[in-house]
C-alpha positions in Angstrom: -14.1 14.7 5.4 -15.4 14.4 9.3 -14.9 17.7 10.8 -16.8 17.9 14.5 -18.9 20.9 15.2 -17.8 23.3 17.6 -20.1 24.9 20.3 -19.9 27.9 18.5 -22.9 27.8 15.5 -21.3 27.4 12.2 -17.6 26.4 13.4 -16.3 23.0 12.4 -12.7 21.8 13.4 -10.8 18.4 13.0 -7.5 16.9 11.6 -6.9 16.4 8.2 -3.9 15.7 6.0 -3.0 18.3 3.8 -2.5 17.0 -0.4 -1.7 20.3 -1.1 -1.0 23.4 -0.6 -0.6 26.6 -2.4 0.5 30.8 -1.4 -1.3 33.0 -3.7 -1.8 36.7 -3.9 -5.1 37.9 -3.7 -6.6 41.2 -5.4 -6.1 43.3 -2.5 -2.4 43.0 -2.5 -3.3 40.0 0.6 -2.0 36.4 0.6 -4.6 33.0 0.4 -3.8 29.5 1.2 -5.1 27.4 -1.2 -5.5 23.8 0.2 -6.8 20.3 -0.3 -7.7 18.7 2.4 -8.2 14.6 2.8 -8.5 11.8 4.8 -9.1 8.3 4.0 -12.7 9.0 3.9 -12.3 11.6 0.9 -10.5 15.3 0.6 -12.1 18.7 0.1 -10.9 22.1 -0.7 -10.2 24.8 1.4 -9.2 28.8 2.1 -7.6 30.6 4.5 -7.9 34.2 4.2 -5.8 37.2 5.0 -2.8 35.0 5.7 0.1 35.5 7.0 3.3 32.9 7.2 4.8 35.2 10.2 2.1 33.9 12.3 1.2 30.6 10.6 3.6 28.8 9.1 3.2 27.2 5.7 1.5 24.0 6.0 4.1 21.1 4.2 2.3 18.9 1.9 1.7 14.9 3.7 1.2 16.6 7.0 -1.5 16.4 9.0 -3.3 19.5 10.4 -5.7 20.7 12.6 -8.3 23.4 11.0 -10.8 25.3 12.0 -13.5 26.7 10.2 -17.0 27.2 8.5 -18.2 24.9 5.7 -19.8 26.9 2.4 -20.9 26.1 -0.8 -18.9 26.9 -3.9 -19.7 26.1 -7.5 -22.2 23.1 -6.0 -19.5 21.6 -4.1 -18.9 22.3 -0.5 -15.5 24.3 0.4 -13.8 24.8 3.6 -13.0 28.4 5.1 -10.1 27.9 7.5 -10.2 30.5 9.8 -7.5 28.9 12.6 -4.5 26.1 11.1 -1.9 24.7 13.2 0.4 21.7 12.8 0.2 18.6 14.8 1.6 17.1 18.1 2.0 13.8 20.5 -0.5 14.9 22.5 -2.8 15.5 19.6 -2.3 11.2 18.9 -3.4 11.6 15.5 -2.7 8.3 13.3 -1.3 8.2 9.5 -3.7 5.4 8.7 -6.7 7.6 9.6 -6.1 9.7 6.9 -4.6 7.8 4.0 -5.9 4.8 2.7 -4.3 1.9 4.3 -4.3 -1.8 5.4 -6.9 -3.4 8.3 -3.8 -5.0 9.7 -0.9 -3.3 11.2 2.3 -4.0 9.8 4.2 -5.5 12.8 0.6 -7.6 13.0 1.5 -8.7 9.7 5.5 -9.0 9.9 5.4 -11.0 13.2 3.1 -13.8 11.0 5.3 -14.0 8.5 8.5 -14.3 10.4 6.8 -16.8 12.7 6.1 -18.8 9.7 9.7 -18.8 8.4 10.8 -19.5 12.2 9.3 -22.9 11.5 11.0 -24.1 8.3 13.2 -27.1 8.5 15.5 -25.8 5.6 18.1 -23.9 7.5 19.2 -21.7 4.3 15.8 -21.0 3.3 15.1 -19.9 7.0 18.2 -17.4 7.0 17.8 -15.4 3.4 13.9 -15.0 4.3 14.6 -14.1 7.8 17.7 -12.0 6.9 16.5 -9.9 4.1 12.8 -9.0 6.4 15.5 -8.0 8.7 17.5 -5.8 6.9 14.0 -3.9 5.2 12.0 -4.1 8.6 11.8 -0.1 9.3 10.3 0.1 5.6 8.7 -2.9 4.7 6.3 -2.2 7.6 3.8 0.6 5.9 5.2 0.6 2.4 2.7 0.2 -0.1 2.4 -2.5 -3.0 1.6 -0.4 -5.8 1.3 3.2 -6.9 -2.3 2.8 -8.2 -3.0 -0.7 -9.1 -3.5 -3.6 -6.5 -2.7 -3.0 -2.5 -1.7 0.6 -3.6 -2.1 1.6 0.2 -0.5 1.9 3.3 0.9 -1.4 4.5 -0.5 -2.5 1.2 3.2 -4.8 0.5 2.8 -6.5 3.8 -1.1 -7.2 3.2 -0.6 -8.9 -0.3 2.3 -10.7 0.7 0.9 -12.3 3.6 -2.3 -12.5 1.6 -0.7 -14.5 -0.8 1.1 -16.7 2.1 -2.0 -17.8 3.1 -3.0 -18.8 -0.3 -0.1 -20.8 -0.7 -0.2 -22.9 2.3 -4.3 -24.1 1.4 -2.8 -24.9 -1.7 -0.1 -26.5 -0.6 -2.0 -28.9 1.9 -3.7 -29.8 -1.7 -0.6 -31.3 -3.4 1.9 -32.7 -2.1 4.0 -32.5 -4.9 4.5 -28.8 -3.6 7.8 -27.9 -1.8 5.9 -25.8 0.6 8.9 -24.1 2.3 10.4 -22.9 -1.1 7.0 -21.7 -2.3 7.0 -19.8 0.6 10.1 -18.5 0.3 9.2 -16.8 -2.9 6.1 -15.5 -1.8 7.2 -13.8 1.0 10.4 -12.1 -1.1 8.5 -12.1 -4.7 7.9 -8.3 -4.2 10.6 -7.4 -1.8 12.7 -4.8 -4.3 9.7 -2.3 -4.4 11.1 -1.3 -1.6 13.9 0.3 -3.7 11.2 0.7 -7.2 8.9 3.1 -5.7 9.9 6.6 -4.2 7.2 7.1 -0.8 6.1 10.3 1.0 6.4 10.7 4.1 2.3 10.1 4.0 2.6 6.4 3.3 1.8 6.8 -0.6 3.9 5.8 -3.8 4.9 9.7 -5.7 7.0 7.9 -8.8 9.6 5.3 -9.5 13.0 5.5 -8.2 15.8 5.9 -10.8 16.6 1.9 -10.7 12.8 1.3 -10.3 12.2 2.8 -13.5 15.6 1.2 -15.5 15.7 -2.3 -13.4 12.5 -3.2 -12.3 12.1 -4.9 -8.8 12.1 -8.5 -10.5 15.3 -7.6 -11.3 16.3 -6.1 -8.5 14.6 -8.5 -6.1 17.1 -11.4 -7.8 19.9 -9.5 -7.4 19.3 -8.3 -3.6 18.6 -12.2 -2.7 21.6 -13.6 -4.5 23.4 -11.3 -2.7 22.0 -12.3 0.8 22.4 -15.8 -0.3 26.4 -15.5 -1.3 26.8 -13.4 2.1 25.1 -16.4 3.7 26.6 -19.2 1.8 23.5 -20.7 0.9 23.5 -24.1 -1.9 24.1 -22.3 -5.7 20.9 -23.9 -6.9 18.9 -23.4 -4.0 20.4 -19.4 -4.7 18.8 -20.2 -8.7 15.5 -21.3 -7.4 14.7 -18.5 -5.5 16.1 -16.2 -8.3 14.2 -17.1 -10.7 10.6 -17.4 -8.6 11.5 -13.9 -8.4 12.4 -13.0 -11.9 9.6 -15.4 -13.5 6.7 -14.3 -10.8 4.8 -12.1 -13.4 4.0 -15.0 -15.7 4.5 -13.7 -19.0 6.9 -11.6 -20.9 4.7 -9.0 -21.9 3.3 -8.8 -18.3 7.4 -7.9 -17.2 8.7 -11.6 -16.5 12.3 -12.1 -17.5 11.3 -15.9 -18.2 8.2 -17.9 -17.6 8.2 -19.7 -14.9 10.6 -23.2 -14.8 9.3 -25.5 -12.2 6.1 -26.0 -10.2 6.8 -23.3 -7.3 7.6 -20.6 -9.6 4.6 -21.5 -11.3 2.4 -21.2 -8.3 3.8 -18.1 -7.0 2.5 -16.5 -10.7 -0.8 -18.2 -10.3 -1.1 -17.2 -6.9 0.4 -13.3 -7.2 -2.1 -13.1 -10.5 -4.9 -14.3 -8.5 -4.5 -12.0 -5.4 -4.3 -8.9 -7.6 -7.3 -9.8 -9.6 -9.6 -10.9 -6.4 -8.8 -7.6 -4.4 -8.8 -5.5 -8.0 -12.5 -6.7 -8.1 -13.3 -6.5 -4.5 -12.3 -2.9 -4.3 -14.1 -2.1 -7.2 -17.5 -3.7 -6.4 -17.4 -2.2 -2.9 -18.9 1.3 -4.2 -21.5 0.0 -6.2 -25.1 -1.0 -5.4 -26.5 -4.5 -5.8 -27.5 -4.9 -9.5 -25.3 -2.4 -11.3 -22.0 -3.1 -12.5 -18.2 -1.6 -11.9 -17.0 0.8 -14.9 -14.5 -0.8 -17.0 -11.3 -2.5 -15.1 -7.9 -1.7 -16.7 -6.3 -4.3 -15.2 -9.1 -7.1 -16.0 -9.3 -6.9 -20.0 -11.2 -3.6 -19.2 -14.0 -6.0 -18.0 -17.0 -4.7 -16.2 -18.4 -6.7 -12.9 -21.2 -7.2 -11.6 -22.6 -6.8 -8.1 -25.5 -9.6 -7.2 -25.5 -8.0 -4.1 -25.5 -11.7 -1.9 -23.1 -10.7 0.2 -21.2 -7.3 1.4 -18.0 -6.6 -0.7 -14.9 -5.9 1.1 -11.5 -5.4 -0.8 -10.2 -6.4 3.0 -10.0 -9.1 5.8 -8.3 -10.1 8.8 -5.7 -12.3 7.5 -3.6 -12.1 10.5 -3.8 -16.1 12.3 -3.4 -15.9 15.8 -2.1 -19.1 15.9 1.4 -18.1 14.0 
């Protein structure tokens, strides 16, 4: 946490996002706030004393807050004693992403690549289901995360691995030509585009559980439902409609990884290479960040529970611009 000093000895004061927050009664018949505190940076906890909701009201968890206070010590670990709270404003211009993790990019960075991409494609029915269904999940597709605690689980996390994964697809395909580069695209760009209806979001940005569907459908599932719909709606080719289907319900890999089927031609093979390989490199990345040249990660769930080294030849970042100007 990054609370300024006030001019007053002792007083700290800055915004922070409240993870939660709970009314308790204290021994002298009083009420407490107890409170976590965070921003992207880490969390902490706090107090406010003597407390009383007719002149503060209760803070709502995935809010951000303005405290002020003194910093102690309790039980080795420093504590925050709020001793003024108030809720936030316009003129405050206090920013989401400051305070839970989230992606370098902005999401209309990101969005306006991708469509500019998809402007360009030749195949007119390809163009309009991509186009149509990042139209019709613009408001949300813009900060929603990729994951709840896995891989791009972050704000604006979707956006970053798809695009991610964009870019990976066109240096591949500028390596084989035997690539239909417009339908790999295609998938890549929609491959993920039901976790929009999988995950249930604060209003903070972050994944809190699975939808209903999420949890009994799945979004490969749900993903090749939503784009055969847009593709009957537009009248798009019935195997051109099966192609894209299936990148989507194939894209895992295996079955015990979630695929419905393994993947049946060339694209929909990429799109698991490339979706595997994206996860894994930023899984690493985000890992090795926090640890000093010549010691290794702890054990990686997602990686066979591998451990990874840092050689420490280069800084690790989990992030990068990926945003091309030129598009």
């Amino acid at each position: 946490m990054n609370f300024t000093q006030c001019e007053k000895p002792g007083l700290y004061e800055g915004f922070a996002l409240v993870k939660s927050c709970d009314k308790k009664s204290a021994k002298n018949g009083t009420f407490f706030l107890d409170i976590v505190l965070s921003d992207k940076d880490g969390e902490i906890f706090a107090k406010m004393w003597d407390y009383r909701e007719e002149v503060v009201p209760l803070p709502q968890v995935n809010t951000i807050v303005k405290v002020r206070g003194t910093l102690q010590q309790y039980n080795g670990n420093d504590q925050f004693i709020i001793q003024r709270l108030r809720g936030t404003n316009d003129s405050d211009n206090v920013n989401m992403a400051d305070f839970v993790r989230s992606a370098d990019c902005e999401g209309e960075d990101m969005l306006k690549a991708i469509v500019n991409i998809v402007a360009g494609f030749n195949d007119e029915e390809l163009k309009n289901v991509v186009l149509g269904m990042l139209a019709d999940n613009k408001e949300v597709i813009l900060t929603f995360p990729a994951a709840e605690k896995l891989h791009h689980a972050m704000r604006g996390g979707l956006l970053y691995h798809t695009l991610s994964i964009v870019r990976l697809a066109e240096c591949v395909c500028s390596i084989y030509p035997c690539i239909d580069r417009e339908l790999l695209l295609s998938g890549a760009i929609l491959h993920d585009i039901a976790k929009l209806r999988e995950y249930s979001v604060n209003s903070a940005g972050v994944v809190d559980g699975h939808t209903i569907e999420g949890m009994l459908l799945g979004h490969l599932v749900m993903g090749a439902e939503d784009v055969g719909r847009k593709c009957d709606e537009l009248e798009v080719t019935p195997e051109k409609k099966y192609l894209l289907q299936h990148m989507l319900i194939s894209h895992h890999g295996k079955l015990e990884f979630g695929a419905a089927v393994r993947p049946g031609f060339i694209e929909a093979e990429v799109l698991s290479q490339l979706d595997l390989f994206d996860a894994n490199i930023y899984e690493m990345a985000d890992a090795l960040k926090d640890i000093k040249a010549g010691e290794f990660t702890n054990r990686l769930w997602m990686l066979d529970n591998r451990r990874f080294y840092n050689h420490g030849r280069i800084e690790v970042q989990p992030q990068a611009n990926i945003i091309n100007e030129e598009n």
